[in-house]
N, C-alpha and C positions, 0 to 999 in steps of 0.2 A: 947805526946809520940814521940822518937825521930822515922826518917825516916829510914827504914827498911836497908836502901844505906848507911847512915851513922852508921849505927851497923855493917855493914859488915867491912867496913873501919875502926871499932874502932876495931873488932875483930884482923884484918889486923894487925896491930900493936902492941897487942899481943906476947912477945917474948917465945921463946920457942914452942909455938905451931907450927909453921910453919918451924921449921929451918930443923927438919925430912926431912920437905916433899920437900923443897929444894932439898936435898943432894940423896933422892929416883928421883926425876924429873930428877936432872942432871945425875944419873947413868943409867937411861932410855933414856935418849938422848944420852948418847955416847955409849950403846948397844941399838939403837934402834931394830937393824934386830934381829930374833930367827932364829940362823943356828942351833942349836943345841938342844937336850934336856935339859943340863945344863944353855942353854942360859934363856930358858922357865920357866924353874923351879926355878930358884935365883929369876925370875920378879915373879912368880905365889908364892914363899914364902915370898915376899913381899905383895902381895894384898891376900891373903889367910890366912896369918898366926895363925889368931883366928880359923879356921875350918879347922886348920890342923886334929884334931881329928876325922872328918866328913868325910873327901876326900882322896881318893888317890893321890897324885900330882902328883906322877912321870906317871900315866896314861896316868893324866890331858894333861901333859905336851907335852909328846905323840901325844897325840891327839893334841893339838894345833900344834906343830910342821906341824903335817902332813897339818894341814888348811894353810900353808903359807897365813898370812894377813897381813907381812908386808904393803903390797901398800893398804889394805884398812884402816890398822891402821893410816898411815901417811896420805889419803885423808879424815878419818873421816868419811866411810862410817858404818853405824850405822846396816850393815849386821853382822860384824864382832863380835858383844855380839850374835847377835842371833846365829851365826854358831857354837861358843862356846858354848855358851846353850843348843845345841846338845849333848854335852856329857851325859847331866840326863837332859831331858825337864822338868819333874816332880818336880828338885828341884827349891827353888828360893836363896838358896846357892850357886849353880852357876851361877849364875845370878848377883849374889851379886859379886861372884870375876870375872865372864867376866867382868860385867863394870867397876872394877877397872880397872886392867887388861888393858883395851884400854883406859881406862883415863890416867894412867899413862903414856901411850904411846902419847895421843892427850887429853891433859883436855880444850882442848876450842871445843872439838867435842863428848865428850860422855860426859853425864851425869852418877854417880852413883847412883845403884839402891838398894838399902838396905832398911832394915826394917823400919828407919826412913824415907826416903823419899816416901817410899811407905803408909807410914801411913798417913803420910803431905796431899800429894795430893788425896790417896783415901779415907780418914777418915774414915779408918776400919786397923785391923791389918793386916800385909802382912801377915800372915797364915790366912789366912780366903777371899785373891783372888787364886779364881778356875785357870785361866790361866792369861798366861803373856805374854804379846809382847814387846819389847825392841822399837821397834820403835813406837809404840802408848805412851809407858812410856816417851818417849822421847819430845812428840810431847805436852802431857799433863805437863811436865818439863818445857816445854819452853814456854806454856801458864800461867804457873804461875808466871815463870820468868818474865816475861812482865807485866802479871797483878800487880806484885809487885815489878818493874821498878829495878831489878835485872842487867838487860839486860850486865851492865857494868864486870860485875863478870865472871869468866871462870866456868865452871862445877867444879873443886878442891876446888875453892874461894867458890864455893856456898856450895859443900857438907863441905866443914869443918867449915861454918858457923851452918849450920844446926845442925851438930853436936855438936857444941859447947853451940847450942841454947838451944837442945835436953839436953844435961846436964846439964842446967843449969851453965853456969860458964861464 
């Protein structure tokens, strides 16, 4: 079987998959800051946009505003999912879009935490863990990553492998 490193790199190259997330990355970096609610909201319908039906965004948006996380989005402190999180602790749809959300912002410092990933690592369905921590999620991410010599990969590289893995394709 080939080595888990040379599947991501075969993914890697791949057309079409990735040219999205380019063109989302670079419009993330040249509006890194959220002055605004508009600013929050264009980033948060991008990492939300399947639960638009679920969420209020422009709340969301609101709300994050108010968290100003610029400086911890840009140092990759791994507080900034959980203070998002704050808005519904209950749900793991927000959870799902805070770590996009700051991946988008820094993908070599958040991992994302969705249904897949959460299944991977706890092998059980994510509706069936009682609570969550973003930084324990993170911590157990990055023991996997190592376990399975990952390490070269950013959080983006890995979730859209997974993803990809996850579909089968």
């Amino acid at each position: 079987m080939q080595n888990l490193s040379d599947k991501v790199r075969e993914f890697n190259k791949v057309k079409g998959f990735f040219t999205r997330d380019e063109k989302v990355l670079s419009y993330f970096k040249e509006h890194f800051n959220s002055n605004s609610i508009s600013d929050v909201l264009i980033k948060l319908n991008e990492c939300g946009n399947h639960f638009h039906h679920q969420l209020n965004l422009s709340a969301l948006s609101d709300f994050i505003l108010k968290l100003n996380l610029d400086k911890l989005l840009k140092s990759g402190d791994p507080t900034a999912v959980q203070k998002i999180c704050e808005f519904d602790n209950s749900s793991l749809i927000i959870c799902d879009v805070a770590s996009r959300y700051c991946n988008w912002h820094n993908p070599d410092a958040y991992a994302i935490c969705d249904s897949i990933t959460l299944e991977l690592l706890y092998k059980k369905r994510a509706t069936e863990l009682k609570e969550f921590d973003y930084q324990t999620f993170l911590i157990d991410v990055n023991k996997w990553r190592k376990e399975m010599k990952l390490d070269e990969f950013n959080y983006r590289e890995l979730y859209k492998f997974l993803w990809l893995f996850n579909s089968g394709l």
